[in-house]
Every structure is written in structure tokens, then in C-alpha cells.
ROKOL-124503 format. One record per residue (C-alpha): residue number from 1; residue in one letter; x, z negated, y. Coordinates in steps of 0.1 Angstrom, whole numbers. Each point is the difference from the previous one (the first is absolute). Layout:
REM ROKOL-124503
  vexfi  pati   east     up  north
    NUM     A      X      Z      Y
...
END
This chain:
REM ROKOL-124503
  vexfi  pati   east     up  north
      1     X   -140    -39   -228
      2     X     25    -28    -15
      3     X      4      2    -34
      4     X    -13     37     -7
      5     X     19     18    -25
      6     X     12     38     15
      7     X     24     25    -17
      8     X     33      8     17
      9     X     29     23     -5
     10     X    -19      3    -40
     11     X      4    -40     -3
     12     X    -29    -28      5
     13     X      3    -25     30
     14     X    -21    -30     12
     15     X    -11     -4     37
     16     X     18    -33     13
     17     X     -9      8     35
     18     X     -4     11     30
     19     X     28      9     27
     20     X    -15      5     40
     21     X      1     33     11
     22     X     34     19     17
     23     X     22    -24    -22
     24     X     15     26    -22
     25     X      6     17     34
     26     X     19    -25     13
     27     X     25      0    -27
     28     X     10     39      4
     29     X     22     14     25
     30     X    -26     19     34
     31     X      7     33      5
     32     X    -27     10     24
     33     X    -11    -19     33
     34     X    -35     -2    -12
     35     X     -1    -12    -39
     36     X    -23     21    -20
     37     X    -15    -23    -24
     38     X     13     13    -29
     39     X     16    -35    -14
     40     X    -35    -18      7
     41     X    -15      8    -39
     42     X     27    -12    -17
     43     X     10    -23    -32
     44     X     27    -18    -13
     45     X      7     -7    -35
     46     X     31    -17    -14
     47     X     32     13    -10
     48     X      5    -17    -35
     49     X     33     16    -21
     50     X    -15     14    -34
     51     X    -32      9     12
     52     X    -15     36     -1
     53     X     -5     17     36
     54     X     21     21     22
     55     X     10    -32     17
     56     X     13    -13    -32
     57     X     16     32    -10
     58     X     16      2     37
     59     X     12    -40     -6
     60     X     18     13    -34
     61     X     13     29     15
     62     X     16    -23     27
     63     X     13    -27    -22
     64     X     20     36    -18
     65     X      7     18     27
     66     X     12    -27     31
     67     X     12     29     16
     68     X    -34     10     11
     69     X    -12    -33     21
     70     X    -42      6     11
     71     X    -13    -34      4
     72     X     -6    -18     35
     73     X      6    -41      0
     74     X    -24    -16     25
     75     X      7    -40      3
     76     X     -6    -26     27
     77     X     29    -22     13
     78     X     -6    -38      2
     79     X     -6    -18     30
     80     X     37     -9      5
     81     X     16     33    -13
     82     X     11     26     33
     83     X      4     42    -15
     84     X     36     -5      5
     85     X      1    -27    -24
     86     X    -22     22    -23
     87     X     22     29      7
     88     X     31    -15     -6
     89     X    -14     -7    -35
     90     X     -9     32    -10
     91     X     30     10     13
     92     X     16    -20    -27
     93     X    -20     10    -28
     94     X      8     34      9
     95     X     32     -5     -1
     96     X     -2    -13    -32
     97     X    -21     27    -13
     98     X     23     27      6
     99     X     26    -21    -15
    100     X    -20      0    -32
    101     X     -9     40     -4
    102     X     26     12     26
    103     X    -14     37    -13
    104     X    -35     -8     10
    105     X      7    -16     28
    106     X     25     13     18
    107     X    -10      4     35
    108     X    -35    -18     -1
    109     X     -7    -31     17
    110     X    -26    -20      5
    111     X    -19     -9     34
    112     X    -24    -21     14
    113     X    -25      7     30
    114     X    -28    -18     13
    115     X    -30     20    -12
    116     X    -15     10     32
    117     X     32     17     12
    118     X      0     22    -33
    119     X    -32      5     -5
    120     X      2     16     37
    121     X     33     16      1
    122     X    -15     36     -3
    123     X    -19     -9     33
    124     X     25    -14     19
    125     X      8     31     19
    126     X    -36     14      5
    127     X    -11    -34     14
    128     X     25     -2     25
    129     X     -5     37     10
    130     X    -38    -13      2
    131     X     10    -29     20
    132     X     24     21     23
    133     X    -28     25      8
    134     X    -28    -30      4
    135     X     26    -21     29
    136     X      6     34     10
    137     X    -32     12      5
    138     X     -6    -37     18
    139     X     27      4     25
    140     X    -11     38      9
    141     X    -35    -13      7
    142     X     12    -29     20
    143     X     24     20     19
    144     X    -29     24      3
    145     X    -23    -29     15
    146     X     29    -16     21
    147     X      0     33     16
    148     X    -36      6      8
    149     X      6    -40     15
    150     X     31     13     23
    151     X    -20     28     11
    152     X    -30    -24      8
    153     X     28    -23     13
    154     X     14     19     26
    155     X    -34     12     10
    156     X    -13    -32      6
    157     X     33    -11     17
    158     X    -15     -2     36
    159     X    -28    -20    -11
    160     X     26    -28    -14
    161     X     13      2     27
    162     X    -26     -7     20
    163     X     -6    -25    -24
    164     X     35    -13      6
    165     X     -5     -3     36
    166     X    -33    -22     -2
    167     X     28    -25    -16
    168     X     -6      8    -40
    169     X     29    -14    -21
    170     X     26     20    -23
    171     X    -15    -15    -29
    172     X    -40      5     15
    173     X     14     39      2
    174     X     11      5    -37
    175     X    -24    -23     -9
    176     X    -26     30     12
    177     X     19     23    -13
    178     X      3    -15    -37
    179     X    -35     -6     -2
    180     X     -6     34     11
    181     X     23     15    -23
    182     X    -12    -22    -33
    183     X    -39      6     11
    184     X     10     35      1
    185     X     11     -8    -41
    186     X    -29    -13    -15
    187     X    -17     36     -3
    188     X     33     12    -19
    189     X     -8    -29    -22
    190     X    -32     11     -9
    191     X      7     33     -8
    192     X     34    -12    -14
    193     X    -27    -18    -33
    194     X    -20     27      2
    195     X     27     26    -10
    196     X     19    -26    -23
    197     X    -35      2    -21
    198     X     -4     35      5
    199     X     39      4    -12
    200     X     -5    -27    -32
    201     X    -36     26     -9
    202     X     19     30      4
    203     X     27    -11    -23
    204     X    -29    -13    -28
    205     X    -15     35      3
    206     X     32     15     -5
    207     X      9    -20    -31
    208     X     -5      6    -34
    209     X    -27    -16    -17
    210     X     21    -24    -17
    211     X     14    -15     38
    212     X    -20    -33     -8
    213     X     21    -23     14
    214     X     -7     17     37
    215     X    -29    -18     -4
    216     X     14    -34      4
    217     X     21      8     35
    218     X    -16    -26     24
    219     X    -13     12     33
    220     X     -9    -37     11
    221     X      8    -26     21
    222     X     40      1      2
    223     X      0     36      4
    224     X    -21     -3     28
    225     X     22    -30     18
    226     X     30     22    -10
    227     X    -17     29     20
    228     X    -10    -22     28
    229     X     35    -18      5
    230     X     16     38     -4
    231     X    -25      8     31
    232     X     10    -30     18
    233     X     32      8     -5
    234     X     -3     36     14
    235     X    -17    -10     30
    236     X     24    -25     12
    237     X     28     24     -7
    238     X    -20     24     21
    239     X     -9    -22     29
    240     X     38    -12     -2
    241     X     11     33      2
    242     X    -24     11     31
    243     X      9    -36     15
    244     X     35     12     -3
    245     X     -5     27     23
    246     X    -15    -20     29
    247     X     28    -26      1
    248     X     23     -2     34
    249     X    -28     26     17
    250     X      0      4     40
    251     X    -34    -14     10
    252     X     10     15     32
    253     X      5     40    -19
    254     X    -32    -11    -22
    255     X    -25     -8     30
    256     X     10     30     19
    257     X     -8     22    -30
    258     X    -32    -18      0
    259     X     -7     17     32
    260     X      4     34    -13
    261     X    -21     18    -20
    262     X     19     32     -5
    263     X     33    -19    -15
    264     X      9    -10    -29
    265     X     37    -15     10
    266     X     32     10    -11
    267     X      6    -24    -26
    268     X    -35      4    -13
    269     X      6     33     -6
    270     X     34     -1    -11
    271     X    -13    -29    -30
    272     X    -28     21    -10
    273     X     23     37     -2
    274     X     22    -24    -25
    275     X    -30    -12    -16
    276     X    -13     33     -3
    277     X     39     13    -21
    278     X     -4    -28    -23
    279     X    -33      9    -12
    280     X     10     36     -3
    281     X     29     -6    -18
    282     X    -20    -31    -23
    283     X    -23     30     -5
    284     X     22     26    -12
    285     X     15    -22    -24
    286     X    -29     -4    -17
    287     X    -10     32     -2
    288     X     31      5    -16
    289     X     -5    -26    -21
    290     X    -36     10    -12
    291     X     17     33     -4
    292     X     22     -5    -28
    293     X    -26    -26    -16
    294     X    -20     34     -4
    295     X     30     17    -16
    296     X      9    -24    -19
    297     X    -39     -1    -18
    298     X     10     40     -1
    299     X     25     -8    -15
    300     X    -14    -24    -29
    301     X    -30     27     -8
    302     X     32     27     -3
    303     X     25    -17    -20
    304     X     16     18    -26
    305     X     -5    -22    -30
    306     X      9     21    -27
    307     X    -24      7    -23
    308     X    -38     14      9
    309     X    -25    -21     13
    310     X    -30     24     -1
    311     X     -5     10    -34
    312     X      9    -30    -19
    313     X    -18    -24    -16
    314     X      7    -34    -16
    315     X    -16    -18    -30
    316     X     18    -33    -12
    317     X     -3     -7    -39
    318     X      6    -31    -18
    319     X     -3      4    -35
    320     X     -6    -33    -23
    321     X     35    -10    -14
    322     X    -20    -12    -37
    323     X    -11     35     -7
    324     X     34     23     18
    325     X     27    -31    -12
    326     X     26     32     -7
    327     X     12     24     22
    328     X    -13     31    -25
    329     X    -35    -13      3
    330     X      2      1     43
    331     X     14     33     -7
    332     X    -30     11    -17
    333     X    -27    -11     25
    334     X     17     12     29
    335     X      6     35    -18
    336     X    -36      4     -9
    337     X     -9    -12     31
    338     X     22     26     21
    339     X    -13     29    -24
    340     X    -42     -5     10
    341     X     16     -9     37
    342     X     17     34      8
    343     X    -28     15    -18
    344     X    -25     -9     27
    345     X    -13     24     25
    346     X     20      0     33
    347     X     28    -20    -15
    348     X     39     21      5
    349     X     19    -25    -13
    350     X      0    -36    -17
    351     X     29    -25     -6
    352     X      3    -39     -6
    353     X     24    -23     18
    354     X      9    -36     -1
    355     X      3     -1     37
    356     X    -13     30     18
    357     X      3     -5     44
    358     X    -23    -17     19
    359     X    -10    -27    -30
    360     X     19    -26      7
    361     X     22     -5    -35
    362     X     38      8     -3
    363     X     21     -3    -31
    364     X     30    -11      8
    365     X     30      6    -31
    366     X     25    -32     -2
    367     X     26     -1    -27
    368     X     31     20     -4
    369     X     -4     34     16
    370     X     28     31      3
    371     X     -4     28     21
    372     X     27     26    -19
    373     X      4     32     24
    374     X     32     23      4
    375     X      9    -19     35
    376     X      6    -36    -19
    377     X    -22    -27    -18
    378     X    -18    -27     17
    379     X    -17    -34     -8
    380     X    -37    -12     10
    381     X    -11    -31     -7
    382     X    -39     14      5
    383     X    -21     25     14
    384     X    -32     21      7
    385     X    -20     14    -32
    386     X    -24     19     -5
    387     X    -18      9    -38
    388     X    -15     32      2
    389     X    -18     28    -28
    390     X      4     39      8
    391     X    -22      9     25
    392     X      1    -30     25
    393     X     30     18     25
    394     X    -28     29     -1
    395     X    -31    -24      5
    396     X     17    -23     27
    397     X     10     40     17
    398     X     38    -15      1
    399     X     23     29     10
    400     X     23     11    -25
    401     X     40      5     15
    402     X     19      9    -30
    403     X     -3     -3    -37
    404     X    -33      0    -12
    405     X    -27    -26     -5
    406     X     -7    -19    -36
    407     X    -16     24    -26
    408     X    -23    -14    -30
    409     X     30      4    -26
    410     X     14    -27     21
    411     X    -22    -24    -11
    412     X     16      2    -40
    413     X     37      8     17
    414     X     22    -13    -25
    415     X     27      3     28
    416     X    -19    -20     33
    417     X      0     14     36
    418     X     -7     -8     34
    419     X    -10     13     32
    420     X     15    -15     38
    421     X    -11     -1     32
    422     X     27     18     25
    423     X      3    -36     10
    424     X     15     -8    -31
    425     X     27     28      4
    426     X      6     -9     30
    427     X      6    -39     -6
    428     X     14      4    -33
    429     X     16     38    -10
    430     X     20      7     37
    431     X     -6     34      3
    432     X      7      9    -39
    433     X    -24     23    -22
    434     X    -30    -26    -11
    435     X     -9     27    -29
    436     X     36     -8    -10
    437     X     -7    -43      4
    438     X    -13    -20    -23
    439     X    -14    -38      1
    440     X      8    -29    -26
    441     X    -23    -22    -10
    442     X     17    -26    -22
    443     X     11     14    -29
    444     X    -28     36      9
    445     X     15     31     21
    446     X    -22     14     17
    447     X      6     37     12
    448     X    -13      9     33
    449     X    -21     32      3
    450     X    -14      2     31
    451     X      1    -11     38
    452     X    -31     -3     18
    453     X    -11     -5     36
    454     X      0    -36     14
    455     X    -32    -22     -5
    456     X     -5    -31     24
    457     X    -19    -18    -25
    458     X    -16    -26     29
    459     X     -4     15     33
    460     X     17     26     26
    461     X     14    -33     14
    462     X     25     -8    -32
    463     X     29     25      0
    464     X      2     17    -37
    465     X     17    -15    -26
    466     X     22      9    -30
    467     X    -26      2    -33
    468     X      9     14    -35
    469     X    -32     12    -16
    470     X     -2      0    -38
    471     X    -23     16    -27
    472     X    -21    -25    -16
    473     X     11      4    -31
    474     X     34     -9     13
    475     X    -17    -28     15
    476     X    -15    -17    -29
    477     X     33      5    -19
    478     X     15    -20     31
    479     X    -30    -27      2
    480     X      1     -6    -40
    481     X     25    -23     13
    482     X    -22    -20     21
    483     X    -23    -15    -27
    484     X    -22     30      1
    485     X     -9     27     19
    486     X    -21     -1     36
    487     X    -37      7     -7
    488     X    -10      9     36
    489     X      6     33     17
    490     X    -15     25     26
    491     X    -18     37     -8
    492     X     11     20     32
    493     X    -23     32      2
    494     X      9     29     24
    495     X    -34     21      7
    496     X    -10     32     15
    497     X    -30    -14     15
    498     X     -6    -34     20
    499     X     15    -25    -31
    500     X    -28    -23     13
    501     X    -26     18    -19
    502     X     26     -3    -30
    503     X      1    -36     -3
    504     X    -32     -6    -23
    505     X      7     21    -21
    506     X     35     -6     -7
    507     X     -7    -36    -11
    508     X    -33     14    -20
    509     X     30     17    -20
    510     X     24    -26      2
    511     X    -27    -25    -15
    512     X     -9     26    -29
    513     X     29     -9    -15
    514     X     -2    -34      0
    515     X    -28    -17     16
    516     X     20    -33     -6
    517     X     23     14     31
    518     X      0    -21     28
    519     X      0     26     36
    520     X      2     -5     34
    521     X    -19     15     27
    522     X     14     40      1
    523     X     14      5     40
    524     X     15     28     14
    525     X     36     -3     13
    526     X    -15      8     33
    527     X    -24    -29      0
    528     X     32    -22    -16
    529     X     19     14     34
    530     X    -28    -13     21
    531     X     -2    -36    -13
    532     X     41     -3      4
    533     X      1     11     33
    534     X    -33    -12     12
    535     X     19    -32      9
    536     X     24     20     27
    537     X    -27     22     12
    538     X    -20    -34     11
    539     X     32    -12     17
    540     X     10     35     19
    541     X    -37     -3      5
    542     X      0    -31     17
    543     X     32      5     22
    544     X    -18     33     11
    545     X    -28    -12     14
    546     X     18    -31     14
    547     X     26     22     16
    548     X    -29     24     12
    549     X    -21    -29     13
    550     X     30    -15     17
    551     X      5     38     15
    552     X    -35      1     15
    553     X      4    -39     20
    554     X     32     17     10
    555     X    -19     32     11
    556     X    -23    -20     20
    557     X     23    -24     16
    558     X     21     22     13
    559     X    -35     23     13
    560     X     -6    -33     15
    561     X     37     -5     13
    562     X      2     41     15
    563     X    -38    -12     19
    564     X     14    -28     20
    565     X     30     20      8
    566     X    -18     31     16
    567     X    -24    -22     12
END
């Protein structure tokens, strides 16, 4: 493998070596509790100014454009340095930046985190949600078990008392009852490791094929001594808690209900009625709980998103930058290419995009941008794009609110315009006409035509946000500025039929006009839906059946509670 010559990005690199797997993934922020592999086949090449390559080209744009930072700085501090010292540096520099290109920099700093705490950040919240419901979950059972001990406790009251009375101790008395009460454990314990491997096969099933790194979570040694202290832990808390209710008994009260068969004592019964409203009420929270976990899956499936996610399909194109190094040739393929598309059977409409939803890819604007409406100007220093031909609003099934969508004439506009999201109109116009709004670019107006529907481009969980969509052609007038124009894009196909059954032959056409085109797997936007949310469904998944497992031990404590107190 070292030293073999491969072809990159159109340019020839050498193999120096070989990196160990999940490195790549380290050095990326974790968005889902359970990382999908996709960072394991990666490389690296070097980012040398002059070179050819998009990471050259994004370099250059950088070095022109500081207002539009995109690189991540990873470092290690010496043995002596603390992240305070390292921050107040940066600080510094900063400080010293903005000083140098106050209109670049104006409001940007820079800071410095360990890189466990931002590669995690995302997952801060869901992992202590996780851990909430797990010591949760814990405490129910071991409230659940210190219950069925209380009820076995006051039970076998007479008999410790009797035990009492042939001169055993205090401590020879809890020391029965402990023993008891962690004996009673050890079979949680077992069943405990057998659902935690159950759970960690479930959750492999569940993943995409890609989940690799699953493979590497350890059910060993520690995992078991952390399951075994847990069930020590439990049982002593148990025994402590049925010891509890023994302490300052009357031997005298104890012995005499001995004797009798047919009571069960007044205390005795008054401990197990409260033990018996605990449960019920432990129960009914959780049955709440499990409740709204249910709605809120519901809830996920229903979403409004936006846009359609039955009919549509995806195809991602990359065209090689040496043959399409202008904008007009780019224009070409993708015409010709849209023309044999939408003249497939089953095919309503076709459109191209830069960054259609579900596909992970923004474009995000950054330079000196106007919003001119009748209610007052405004500044931006950046936000949402999207590059679009005719045809996408209708392919992506985005619902029209006013105006009207983009037309093929304009593609050769001569005066450029723009469609918004109602986002937009509402972040940006303040109530005024949109049709009567218009966006600056620079030195470009850009006329706004129409308002469309909001799109959340990730998931139902991201609230929409403000996005300006432009015509291509506007587009690569924009990008001419940015050392060329971008040679990737996405072919979004709405169908009549399944758009499955589309998806071979809509790269069969897409590769008859240029096999040199490099494409991506064609997916539907339901199947890109799936794969996003597949993460939360695992989650709701697993705090379901935890919170109906937990529901069932409290079912059958509290059977076992309501047995002793009508026996």
C-alpha cells in the first residue's frame, strides 16, 4: 500500500501511509450517540497554497476573502502549558487580528477547547438525559426491590424476633437481613448482563450498515465488575432499607403476633398500604412517561418538514473541474442532463440544487449583504443559500406562498432574482411586501420573486431557518468570484411512481452525457429521512423499553406488595 500512486480531486498523490482506523472520526465534532462509521475510509492530503484541488482553491479563496473563516486548528499544549495560558494567547492574537482588518473581524474571536469537550458538545445533553433515565431506572428498581424486602421484612418480623429472644445481636439481625437482601440480587445481576447484551444487539441490528465502530463497545471484564458492584450496591441499599424498618421493634408486640395466624399487626399493615401508594404512584409516572416517549416517536414520523418526502429522489453529481473549468460548460451538462431526465417515464418534475434537505451541505453567503424592503434596510454579515435551476421548488414538492417559482428565462436574466423562505420575511422584511424586497449582493441586486414554504434542511428537530435561494446562473455569476465555480451539485427527481425504481435509470442518463461524471448512490428523501433520524428512533427506542421494563418490575412488585397485604 505505501508508495502507490492514486488519483485525487483530478491530481496524482503518493501513499505515505497508513492512519488506524476511527482517527478521522476523532477529529470531527459527534452528533449521534452511536458513531456511524462514516469518517473510518478516509484520507488526508496536504494543504499546499498554489496547488490545484478544491482544498487549494478553498485556501485562496480564504487568503481573499478573511471574511469567510472554514478551517479548524487542532494543536497539543506542552507539558507545562494550562488552556488558560493557551487561551489567554489566543485571546491576544485575536485581539490583534481585529485590530489589523477591523472590517473582517469585527465581532470574531478566537477560542480554545480541549478536544473531547468539542468534539462532544452536540451530545452533552442526550448523554445526560441517558444518564438521568439509566440512575433513574436504577433507583426505581431498587426502590422496587427494597419494597418486595419490607414486605418480606415485616413478614418475617416474628421470626426475628424469636430470633431476638434466643439472644441474636443487632448486628447478627441485619446481618441476616443483608445477606438475604444481596442473595436476593445476584439473579438481577444475571439478567441485568443478559439484557445489557440483548440491548448492545438490538442497537447493532438497528444501525445502519456503516455503525462499525459498535463493534468495538467492550462487554468484558470491567463491565461485568461495574454490574456486579451496581448489584452490591442495590442489595445493601435494600437490606438497609428493610433493616430500617425493624429498628426499635417490640419483641414483646412481635412474639405475640407470632402466635397468631390470622393477623398481620397494625403497623404491618399500615407499612405495606404505604408501600403499596408508592408503587402505584412510581407506576403511573411511568406510564406517563412511556406515554409521551410514544408521542413524541409520533411526533418525529409526522413532522412537517416542508418539502415531500415520498416522491423525491436524490442523485449527487460531481463533475471533473479539468473538462467544466467555466460556469457555461456546468451549464451545459446539467441542461442536457435535465432535458433526457424529465423525459423519463414516471418522472413529473426534475431540478438541480447545490444543497437540497436531508444531504447534509449548506452554503452559507458571507460578505456584504443588504436586505432593501419598503419597511427599512438591514445588514448581514452571512447567511443560508441555496443554488437552484427551474424545476427543483417543483421536484423537492416545496409549497409555493406568493410570487411564483424560477422559470427557465431565469437562467439568462440579465436582471438576477431570488426566491425566500417565509423565514426570511419574517427575520429580515417585518411584515413588508417580499415581491416588493430585493437582496444585495456586493455590488448585484437581486430582486425577490417569490416566497416559499419553510424547509428544515436537517431534521424536524432544527427550527427553520432564513434561506435565499438563487438561480444558478445567478450563482455562477456570484461564485466567479471564488476562483471558479462549484463543480458538485444534486439532481432532485419528483416521480409518480415509487422514485426507487427511478434511480438506475436516472444515473444511466446522467452518465450519457458524460461518463467521466463522478455519482453517488441515487436515495430517496424518504430513505435520507430514515438514516437522519434513525439515531433518535434508537434512543426513544431504548428509553421505551427501559421505561416499559422498569413498568413491568413495578407491576409485579406491587402484585407482590397487594399479596402480603390481603394475605
Amino acid at each position: 500500500m505505501r508508495g502507490r500512486s492514486i488519483t485525487l480531486d483530478e491530481q496524482p498523490f503518493t501513499i505515505a501511509g497508513v492512519l488506524p482506523d476511527r482517527v478521522f472520526g476523532l477529529l470531527v465534532p459527534r452528533h449521534d450517540l452511536f458513531e456511524q462509521g462514516e469518517h473510518d475510509r478516509s484520507v488526508v492530503t496536504p494543504l499546499v497554497p498554489g496547488r490545484a484541488g478544491e482544498g487549494a482553491r478553498s485556501l485562496a479563496y480564504s487568503r481573499t476573502r478573511r471574511d469567510a473563516p472554514w478551517l479548524r486548528v487542532v494543536g497539543r499544549l506542552g507539558p507545562e502549558v494550562s488552556t488558560e495560558r493557551a487561551r489567554a494567547e489566543t485571546a491576544a492574537l485575536a485581539s490583534q487580528l481585529r485590530a489589523e482588518n477591523p472590517s473582517a473581524n469585527r465581532g470574531r474571536s478566537l477560542q480554545v477547547v480541549p478536544l473531547d469537550r468539542w468534539r462532544t458538545a452536540d451530545m452533552r445533553q442526550l448523554l445526560l438525559m441517558l444518564s438521568l433515565a439509566a440512575g433513574l431506572a436504577f433507583l426505581v428498581a431498587v426502590a422496587n426491590a427494597a419494597g418486595l424486602m419490607m414486605t418480606d421484612s415485616l413478614k418475617r418480623q416474628p421470626e426475628l424476633a424469636i430470633r431476638q429472644a434466643l439472644g441474636a445481636g443487632p448486628a447478627q439481625l441485619l446481618r441476616v437481613v443483608l445477606v438475604r437482601s444481596v442473595l436476593w440480587s445476584l439473579p438481577g445481576a444475571v439478567l441485568g448482563y443478559v439484557f445489557g447484551v440483548a440491548t448492545l444487539a438490538f442497537v447493532r441490528w438497528g444501525a445502519s450498515a456503516g455503525t462499525e465502530s459498535l463493534g468495538t463497545v467492550p462487554v468484558g471484564p470491567v463491565v461485568i465488575a461495574a454490574g456486579l458492584g451496581l448489584t452490591l450496591l442495590g442489595g445493601l441499599a435494600t437490606g438497609a432499607v428493610a433493616a430500617w424498618t425493624l429498628r426499635h421493634r417490640d419483641l414483646v408486640q412481635s412474639l405475640h403476633e407470632a402466635g397468631l395466624a390470622v393477623s398481620t399487626g397494625r403497623r404491618r399493615r399500615r407499612a405495606t398500604l404505604v408501600l403499596v401508594a408508592a408503587q402505584v404512584a412510581v407506576a403511573t409516572g411511568l406510564a406517563i412517561g412511556s406515554a409521551l416517549l410514544v408521542r413524541s416517536m409520533w411526533n418525529v414520523a409526522q413532522a412537517d418538514r416542508g418539502f415531500d418526502l415520498d416522491r423525491g429522489l436524490v442523485v449527487q453529481v460531481r463533475l471533473p473541474r479539468s473538462h467544466y473549468p467555466r460556469a457555461a460548460e456546468q451549464a451545459t451538462y446539467y441542461q442536457q442532463a435535465l432535458a433526457r431526465v424529465r423525459a423519463l417515464p414516471g418522472v413529473l418534475s426534475a431540478g438541480v440544487s447545490a444543497s437540497p434537505p436531508l444531504t447534509n451541505t449548506t452554503v452559507m453567503l458571507s460578505g456584504s449583504l443588504k436586505v432593501e424592503s419598503p419597511s427599512g434596510d438591514s445588514t448581514l454579515n452571512r447567511m443560508l443559500g441555496q443554488f437552484v435551476t427551474a424545476g427543483y421548488f417543483e421536484a423537492a414538492g416545496l409549497r409555493l406562498i406568493k410570487g411564483r417559482f424560477f422559470s427557465e428565462q431565469d437562467e439568462q436574466s440579465a436582471a438576477p432574482n431570488i426566491v425566500v423562505d417565509e423565514a426570511f420575511c419574517r427575520a429580515h422584511l417585518k411584515g413588508a411586501d417580499p415581491l416588493a424586497s430585493a437582496l444585495h449582493f456586493g455590488r448585484d441586486r437581486l430582486a425577490i420573486v417569490g416566497v416559499v414554504g419553510d424547509v428544515r434542511q436537517d431534521t424536524e428537530r432544527q427550527s427553520a431557518r432564513a434561506v435565499q435561494y438563487q438561480n444558478r446562473g445567478v450563482a455562477y455569476m456570484l461564485f466567479r468570484r471564488f476562483n471558479g465555480s462549484p463543480t458538485w451539485s444534486f439532481m432532485v427527481v419528483r416521480a409518480s411512481v415509487n422514485p426507487a425504481t427511478l434511480g438506475e435509470a436516472t444515473v444511466r442518463e446522467l452518465m450519457a452525457v458524460d461518463h467521466l461524471a463522478c455519482l453517488d448512490d441515487p436515495r430517496t428523501f424518504a430513505q435520507l429521512f430514515a438514516a437522519r433520524i434513525a439515531e433518535r428512533q434508537r434512543i426513544l427506542g431504548l428509553l421505551g423499553s427501559l421505561a416499559a421494563i422498569v413498568l413491568v418490575l413495578t407491576a409485579l412488585s406491587m402484585a407482590a406488595a397487594l399479596a402480603q397485604f390481603v394475605a
